[in-house]
N, C-alpha and C positions, 0 to 999 in steps of 0.2 A: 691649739694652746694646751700646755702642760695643766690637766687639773689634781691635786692633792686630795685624795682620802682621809681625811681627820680621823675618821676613827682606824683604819690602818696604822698611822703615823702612831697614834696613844697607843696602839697592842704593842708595838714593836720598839717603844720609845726607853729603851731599856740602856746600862753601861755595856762598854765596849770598846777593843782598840779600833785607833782608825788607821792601822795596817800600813803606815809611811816605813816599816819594815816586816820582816818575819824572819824570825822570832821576833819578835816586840823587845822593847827596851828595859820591861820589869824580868827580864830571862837575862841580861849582861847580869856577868861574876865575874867578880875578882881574881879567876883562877887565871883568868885567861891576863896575857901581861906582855907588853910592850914586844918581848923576843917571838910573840905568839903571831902579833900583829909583822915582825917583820917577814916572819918567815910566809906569811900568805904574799905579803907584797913580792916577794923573789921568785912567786911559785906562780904569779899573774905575768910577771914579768917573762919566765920561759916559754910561754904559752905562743904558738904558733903566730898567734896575730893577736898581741897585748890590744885587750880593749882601750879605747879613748879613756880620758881623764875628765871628772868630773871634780872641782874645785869647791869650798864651804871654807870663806874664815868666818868667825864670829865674831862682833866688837859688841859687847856685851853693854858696854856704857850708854845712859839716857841722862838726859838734861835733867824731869821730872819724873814721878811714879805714875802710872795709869793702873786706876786700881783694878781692872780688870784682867792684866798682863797676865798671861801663864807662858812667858818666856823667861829665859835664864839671863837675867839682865842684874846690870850694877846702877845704883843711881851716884855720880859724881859727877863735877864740875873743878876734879882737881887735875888742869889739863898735864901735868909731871908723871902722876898716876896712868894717863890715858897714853902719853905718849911710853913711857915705859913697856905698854903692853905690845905697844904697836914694835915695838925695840925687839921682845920675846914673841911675835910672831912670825917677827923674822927670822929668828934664830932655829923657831919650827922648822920653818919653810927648811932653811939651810939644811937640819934634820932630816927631814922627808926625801928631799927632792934628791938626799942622793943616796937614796936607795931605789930610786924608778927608773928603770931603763932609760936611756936615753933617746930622742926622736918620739917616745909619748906622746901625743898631741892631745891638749887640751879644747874639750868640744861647748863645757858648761862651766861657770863661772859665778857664785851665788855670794855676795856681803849681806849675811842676815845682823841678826839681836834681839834684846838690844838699839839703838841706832845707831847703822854707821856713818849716819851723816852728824852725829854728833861729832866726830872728827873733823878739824879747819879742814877749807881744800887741801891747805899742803904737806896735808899730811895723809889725803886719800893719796894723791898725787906719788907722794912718798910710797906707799903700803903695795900700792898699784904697778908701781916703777919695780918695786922689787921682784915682783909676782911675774912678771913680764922677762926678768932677767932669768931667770932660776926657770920655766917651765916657757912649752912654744906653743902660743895657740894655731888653733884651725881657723883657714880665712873666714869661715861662717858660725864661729864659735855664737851660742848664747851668752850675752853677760849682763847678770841682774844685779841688781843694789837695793835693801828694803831704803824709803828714807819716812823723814817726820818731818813737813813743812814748816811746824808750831818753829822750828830753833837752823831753820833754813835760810840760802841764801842764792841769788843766783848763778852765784860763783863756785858752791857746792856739786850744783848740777854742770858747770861748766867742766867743773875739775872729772867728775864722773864720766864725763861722753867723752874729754880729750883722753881719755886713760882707759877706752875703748868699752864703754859698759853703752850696753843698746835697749837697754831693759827696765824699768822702773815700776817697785812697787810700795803703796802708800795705804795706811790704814786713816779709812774716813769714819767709820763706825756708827755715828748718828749726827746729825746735824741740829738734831736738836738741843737747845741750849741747857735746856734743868738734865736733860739725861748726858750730858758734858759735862754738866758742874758735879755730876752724882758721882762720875767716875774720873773726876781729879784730868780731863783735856779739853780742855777749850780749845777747837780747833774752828774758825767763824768761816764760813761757806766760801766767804771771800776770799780767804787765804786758799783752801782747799785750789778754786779757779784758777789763781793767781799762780801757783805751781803748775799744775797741769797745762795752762801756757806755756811755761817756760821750757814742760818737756817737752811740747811740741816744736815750739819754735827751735829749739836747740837738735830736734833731729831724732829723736831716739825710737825707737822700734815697734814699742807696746809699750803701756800704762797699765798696771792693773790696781783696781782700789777694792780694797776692806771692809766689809760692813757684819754688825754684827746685833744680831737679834736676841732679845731676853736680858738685856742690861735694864736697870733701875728707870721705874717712870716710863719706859715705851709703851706705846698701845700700837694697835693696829693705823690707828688715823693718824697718828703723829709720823709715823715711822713713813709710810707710805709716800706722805712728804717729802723724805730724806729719799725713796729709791727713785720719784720721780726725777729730782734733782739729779742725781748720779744716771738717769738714764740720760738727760738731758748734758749732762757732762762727755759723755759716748765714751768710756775707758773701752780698751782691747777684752779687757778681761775683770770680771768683778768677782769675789769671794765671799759667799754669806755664810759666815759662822755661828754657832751658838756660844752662846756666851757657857760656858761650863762652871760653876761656882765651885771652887775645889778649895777654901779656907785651910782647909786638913796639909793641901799640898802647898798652897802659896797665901803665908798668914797676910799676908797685904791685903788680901782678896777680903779678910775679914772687917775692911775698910766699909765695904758695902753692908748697906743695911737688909737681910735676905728677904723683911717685908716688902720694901721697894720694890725686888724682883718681881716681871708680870707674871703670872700663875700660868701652868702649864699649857692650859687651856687659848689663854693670851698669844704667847711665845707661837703655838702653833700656827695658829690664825694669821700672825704675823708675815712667818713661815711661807702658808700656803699666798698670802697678798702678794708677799714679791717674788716668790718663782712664778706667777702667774704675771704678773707684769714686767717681770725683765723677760721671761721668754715671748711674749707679746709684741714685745720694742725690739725682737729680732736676734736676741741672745740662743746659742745653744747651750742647752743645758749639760753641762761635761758627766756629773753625777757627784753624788753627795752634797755638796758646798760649791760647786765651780760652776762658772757660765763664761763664757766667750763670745765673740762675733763668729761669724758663720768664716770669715777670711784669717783667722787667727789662725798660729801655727797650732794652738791645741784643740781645735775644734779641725782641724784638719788631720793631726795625730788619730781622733778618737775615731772618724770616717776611717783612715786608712792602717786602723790599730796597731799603732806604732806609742799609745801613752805610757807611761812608766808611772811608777808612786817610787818619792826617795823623801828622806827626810825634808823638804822645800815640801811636799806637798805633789799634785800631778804635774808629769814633765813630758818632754819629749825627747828627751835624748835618752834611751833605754841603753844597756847592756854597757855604762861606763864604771869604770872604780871611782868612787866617790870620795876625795880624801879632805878629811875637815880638821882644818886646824883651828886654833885658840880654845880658849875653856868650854868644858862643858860638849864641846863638838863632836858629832859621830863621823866616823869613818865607816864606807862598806866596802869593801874590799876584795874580789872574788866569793870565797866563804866565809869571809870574816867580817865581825861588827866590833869597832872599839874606838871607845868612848873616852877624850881624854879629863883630866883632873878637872875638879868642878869650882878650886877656888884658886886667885892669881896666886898665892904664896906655894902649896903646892906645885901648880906650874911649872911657876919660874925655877922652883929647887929641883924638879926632871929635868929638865933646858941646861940648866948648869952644870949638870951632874952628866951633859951627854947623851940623858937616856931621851926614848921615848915618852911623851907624860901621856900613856894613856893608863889606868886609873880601873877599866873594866872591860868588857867586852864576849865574843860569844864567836866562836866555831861550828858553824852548821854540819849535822851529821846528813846522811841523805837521806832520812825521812826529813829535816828539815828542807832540803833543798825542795825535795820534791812538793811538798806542802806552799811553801814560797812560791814555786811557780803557777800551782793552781790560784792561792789567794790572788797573787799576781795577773792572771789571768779574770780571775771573778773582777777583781777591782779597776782595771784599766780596760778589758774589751768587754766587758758585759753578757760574756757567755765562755763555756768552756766546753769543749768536746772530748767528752769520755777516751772515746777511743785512742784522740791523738795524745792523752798523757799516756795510756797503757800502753802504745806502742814507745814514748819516749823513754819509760819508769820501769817497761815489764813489769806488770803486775795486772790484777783484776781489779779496774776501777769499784764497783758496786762492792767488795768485798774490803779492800784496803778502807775506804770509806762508808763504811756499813752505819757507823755512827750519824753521821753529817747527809749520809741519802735519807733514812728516817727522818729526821729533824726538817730537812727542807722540804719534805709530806706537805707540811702547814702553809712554807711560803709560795709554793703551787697555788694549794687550795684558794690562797687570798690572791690571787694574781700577780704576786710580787715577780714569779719567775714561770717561766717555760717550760718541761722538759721534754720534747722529742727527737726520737731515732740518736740517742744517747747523746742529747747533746742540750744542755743547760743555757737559756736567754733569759738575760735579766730584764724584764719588762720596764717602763720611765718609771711610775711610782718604784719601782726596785730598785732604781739607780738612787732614787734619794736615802733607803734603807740600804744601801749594798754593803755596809759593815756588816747589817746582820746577817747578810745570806754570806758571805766571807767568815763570820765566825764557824761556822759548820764545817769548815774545812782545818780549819784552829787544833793542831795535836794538842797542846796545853791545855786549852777549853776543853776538848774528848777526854785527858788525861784527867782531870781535874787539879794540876799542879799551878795554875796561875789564879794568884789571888789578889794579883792587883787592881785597885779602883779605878777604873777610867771613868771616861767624861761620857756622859748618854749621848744617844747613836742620832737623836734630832735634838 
């Protein structure tokens, strides 16, 4: 059984990205622009053997506010509004897809938010039909859908499987009733059941559920409760987040009272209760936030290191172009990151206009490249071997990184990490800190040019 270090956890419990890119997302500028983004897509596209296609819409709209959200969402119930957008995603689509080679085949497929089950069935139906004309999937494609039970129906999940999505994932967060009322979702145990039936019986692939620690009113004995329950539910796959207070970034957030929140001390404790009892119940531990079944495809990725990080979070489809449409949405693109407009009126006036609506994004030089593949490396296999970037990069690892070998001195000494015969293993306690042994390879962090706030590292 996986045991947690309290006092490791507090040294190291600092801000930090959690590296679902590199460069990170406070490094998009405005300089880079739509002609920027096409020109990477034509230059992926000549490429001997164009990578697979990895797919992102957003449908940003929710029924109600969860004041804890740090996603890019809309709250409406004016469905003329919703369908409109679904109108200009299409228009995207049409945009994009014909600048992609053709015979591309698409291997991943993601409906984030937002909820997209906020959408009637017939109009995933709709969204899905389109997506299906314009692009070819691969017979073994992944295709996920977030949904929200609270504003669900069985014919949601109908509409989802007939329009080939195999994948389902759903935020449970606590079950407990005052730590639901505190953060604006009442979601009642019964309900949670009652859907995960339905995935089941309808066929779909994997289930993964949301849980999320340090929200208002949780203790250790209440929460413990809630991970029994969800062990007892059996998801493929479970996510335990920290709740991140960021009021500065998302004023909704200021909804919450920050006395409520349990004290640091709490949070952790928390923390170490359920990685100790979900890996106990047979979970593997993926690292940082993720756990799986031992027969899952990502605990089987992490065995035969094949995981990826993309904006979803960890994956297993590595080395695809990731192209995301609707607002707010990143695209990665061989070397390219870009980010389209952040609100529907903007949008729809790029869409109109013909152009591209992306809004920001970033060109990787090859120290970024190269830095990406190491983080890349730290974060998804949990070890990196010196020699084999030096042979990929030309260069003298220990010298190129002179800054970031110093600095992981410390996380040797606590046992977070390994290093021998020039080769870095990130031990289990390190996999739950592995942002911070990933930040040490961070140019911007070395440079001292990034100064944006993230969310702490436990």
């Amino acid at each position: 059984m996986f045991n947690i270090n309290i006092e490791l956890v507090k040294k190291y419990d600092r801000p930090g990205p959690r590296y679902t890119s590199y460069p990170t997302a406070p490094q998009f500028h405005d300089n880079f622009t739509g002609a920027d983004y096409i020109s990477e897509i034509k230059r992926t596209n000549d490429a001997a053997n164009p990578p697979d296609l990895s797919l992102y819409f957003h449908i940003p709209f929710c029924d109600t506010l969860c004041y804890f959200c740090g996603c890019n969402m809309i709250i409406s119930r004016n469905r003329e509004r919703i369908h409109k957008y679904i109108d200009y995603v299409k228009k995207e689509i049409d945009l994009i897809s014909g600048f992609i080679k053709a015979g591309r085949k698409v291997s991943q497929l993601h409906w984030g938010g937002g909820t997209p089950t906020h959408l009637k069935p017939e109009e995933i139906r709709e969204l899905s039909s389109y997506i299906s004309e314009k692009f070819i999937f691969s017979g073994a494609s992944e295709n996920g859908c977030e949904i929200d039970p609270r504003e669900l129906s069985k014919e949601h999940l109908v509409a989802l499987r007939e329009s080939g999505f195999n994948r389902i994932s759903m935020g449970v967060q606590d079950f407990n009733e005052k730590v639901q009322k505190a953060v604006n979702r009442i979601q009642p145990e019964e309900l949670t059941i009652q859907v995960v039936d339905w995935v089941r019986e309808l066929g779909f692939d994997s289930i993964n559920l949301d849980l999320i620690y340090g929200l208002p009113f949780q203790t250790v004995e209440e929460f413990e409760k809630t991970v029994d329950k969800i062990i007892e539910i059996s998801p493929d796959r479970i996510a335990l987040f920290n709740y991140a207070h960021v009021p500065w970034m998302k004023k909704h957030m200021s909804l919450i009272n920050p006395d409520d929140i349990p004290v640091p001390e709490v949070k952790l404790e928390i923390l170490k209760m359920s990685v100790a009892k979900l890996t106990a119940a047979g979970y593997t531990f993926i690292g940082m936030d993720h756990f799986a079944k031992p027969g899952d495809d990502l605990s089987k990725a992490l065995k035969e290191k094949r995981l990826y990080r993309n904006f979803q979070g960890y994956s297993t489809n590595a080395g695809t172009d990731l192209y995301a449409m609707g607002i707010t949405s990143i695209s990665q693109i061989g070397n390219a990151y870009a980010q389209n407009m952040k609100n529907e009126k903007e949008y729809y006036e790029a869409i109109d206009a013909g152009q591209i609506p992306v809004v920001k994004g970033y060109l990787m030089n090859a120290d970024d490249v190269l830095r990406k593949q190491v983080i890349m490396k730290v974060m998804c296999d949990f070890e990196l071997d010196f020699t084999e970037v030096e042979n990929k990069f030309d260069i003298r690892f220990e010298d190129y990184f002179a800054w970031g070998i110093e600095n992981i001195k410390e996380l040797e000494d606590d046992g977070l990490i390994s290093i021998k015969n020039r080769k870095l293993t990130v031990n289990e306690m390190g996999r739950l800190l592995i942002r911070n042994v990933a930040m040490n390879f961070d140019g911007f962090l070395e440079r001292k040019v990034d100064t944006a706030k993230y969310s702490r590292t436990v």
